[in-house]
C-alpha positions as CSV (number, residue, x, y, z in Angstrom):
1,X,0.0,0.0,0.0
2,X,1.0,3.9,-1.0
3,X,3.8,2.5,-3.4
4,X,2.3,2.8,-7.4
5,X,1.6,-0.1,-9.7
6,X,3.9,-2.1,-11.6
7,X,6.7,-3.0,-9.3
8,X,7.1,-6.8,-8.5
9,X,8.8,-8.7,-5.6
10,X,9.8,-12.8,-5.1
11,X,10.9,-13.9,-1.5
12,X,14.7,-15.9,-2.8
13,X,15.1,-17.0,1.3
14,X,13.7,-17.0,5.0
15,X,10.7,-15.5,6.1
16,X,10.9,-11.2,5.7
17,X,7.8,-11.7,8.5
18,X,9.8,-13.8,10.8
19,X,12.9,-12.8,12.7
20,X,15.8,-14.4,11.0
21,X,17.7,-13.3,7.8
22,X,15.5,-13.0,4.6
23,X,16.5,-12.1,0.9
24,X,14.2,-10.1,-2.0
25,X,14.5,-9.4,-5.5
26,X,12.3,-6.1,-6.3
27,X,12.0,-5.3,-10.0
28,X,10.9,-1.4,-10.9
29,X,9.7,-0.6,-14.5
30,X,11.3,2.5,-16.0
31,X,10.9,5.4,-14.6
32,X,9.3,3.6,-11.2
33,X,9.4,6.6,-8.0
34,X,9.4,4.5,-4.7
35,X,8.3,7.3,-2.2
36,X,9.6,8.4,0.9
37,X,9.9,5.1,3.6
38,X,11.8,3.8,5.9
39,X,12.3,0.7,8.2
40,X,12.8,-0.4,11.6
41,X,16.2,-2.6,10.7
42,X,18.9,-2.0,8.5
43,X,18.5,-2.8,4.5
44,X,21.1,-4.2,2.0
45,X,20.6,-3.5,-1.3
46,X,22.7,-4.6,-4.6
47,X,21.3,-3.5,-8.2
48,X,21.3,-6.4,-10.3
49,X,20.2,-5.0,-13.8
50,X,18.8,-1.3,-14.7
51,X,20.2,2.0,-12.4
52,X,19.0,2.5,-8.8
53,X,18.9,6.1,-7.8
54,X,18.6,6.1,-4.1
55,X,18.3,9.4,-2.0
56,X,18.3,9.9,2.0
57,X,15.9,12.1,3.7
58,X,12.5,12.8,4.4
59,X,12.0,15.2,1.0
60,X,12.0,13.5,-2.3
61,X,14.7,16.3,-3.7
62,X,16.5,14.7,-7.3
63,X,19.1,16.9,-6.2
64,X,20.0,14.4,-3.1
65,X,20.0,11.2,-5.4
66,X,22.7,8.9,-5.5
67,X,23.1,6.5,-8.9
68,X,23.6,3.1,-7.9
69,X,24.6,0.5,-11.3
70,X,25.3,-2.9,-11.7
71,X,26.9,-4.6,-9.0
72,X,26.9,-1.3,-6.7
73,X,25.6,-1.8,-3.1
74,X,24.5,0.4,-0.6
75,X,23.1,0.4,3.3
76,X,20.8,2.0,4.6
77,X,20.6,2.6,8.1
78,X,17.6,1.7,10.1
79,X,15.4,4.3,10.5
80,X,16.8,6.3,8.1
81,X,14.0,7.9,5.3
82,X,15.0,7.3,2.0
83,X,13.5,7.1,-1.5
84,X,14.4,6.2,-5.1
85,X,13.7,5.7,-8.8
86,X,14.5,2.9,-11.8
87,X,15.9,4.4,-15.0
88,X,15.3,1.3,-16.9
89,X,13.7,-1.6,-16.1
90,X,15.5,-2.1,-12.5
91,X,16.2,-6.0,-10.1
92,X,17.8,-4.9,-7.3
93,X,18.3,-7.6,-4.3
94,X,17.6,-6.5,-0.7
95,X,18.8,-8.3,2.6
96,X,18.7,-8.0,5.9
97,X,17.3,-9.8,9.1
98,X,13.6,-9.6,10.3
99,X,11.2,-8.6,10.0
100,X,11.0,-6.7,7.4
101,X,8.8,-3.7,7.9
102,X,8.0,-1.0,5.4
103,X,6.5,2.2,6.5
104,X,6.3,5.1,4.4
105,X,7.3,8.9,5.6
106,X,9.7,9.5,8.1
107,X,10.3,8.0,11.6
């Protein structure tokens, strides 16, 4: 809920509910905005195909994005706000340990 249409997700190992280590593979469209969020534990994320742009903060500004390519990784801090967008059709691979909880606009 509150993220637009057309982004998919596949669970690749554990539980994200449960409390031990769990592995996704999100895939944007082009041009895919993922809003403002942020979440409880840290996040892990490598971009597998497409560029990532991530930026941290509770204001969507383009001027604070970061471009994240093929095989780049980043961390994100728990609690930290953050937000992103796909320029291309986008897999990037998140990990971390659970749960995972997603809640969108700043702590």
């Amino acid at each position: 809920p509150g993220f637009p249409a057309g982004a998919k997700r596949a669970v690749l190992h554990g539980n994200p509910a449960g409390t031990g280590d769990y592995v996704l593979r999100l895939q944007f469209p082009d041009g895919f905005q993922v809003p403002v969020h942020w979440h409880a534990k840290a996040e892990h994320v490598t971009v597998l195909s497409g560029t990532f742009n991530i930026g941290m903060g509770g204001n969507p500004d383009p001027s604070l994005l970061r471009t994240y390519n093929v095989g780049d990784f980043a961390y994100l801090p728990p609690r930290s706000p953050h937000f992103a967008t796909a320029r291309g059709v986008t897999t990037v691979q998140l990990h971390g340990i659970g749960p995972f909880q997603l809640n969108l606009g700043t702590p």
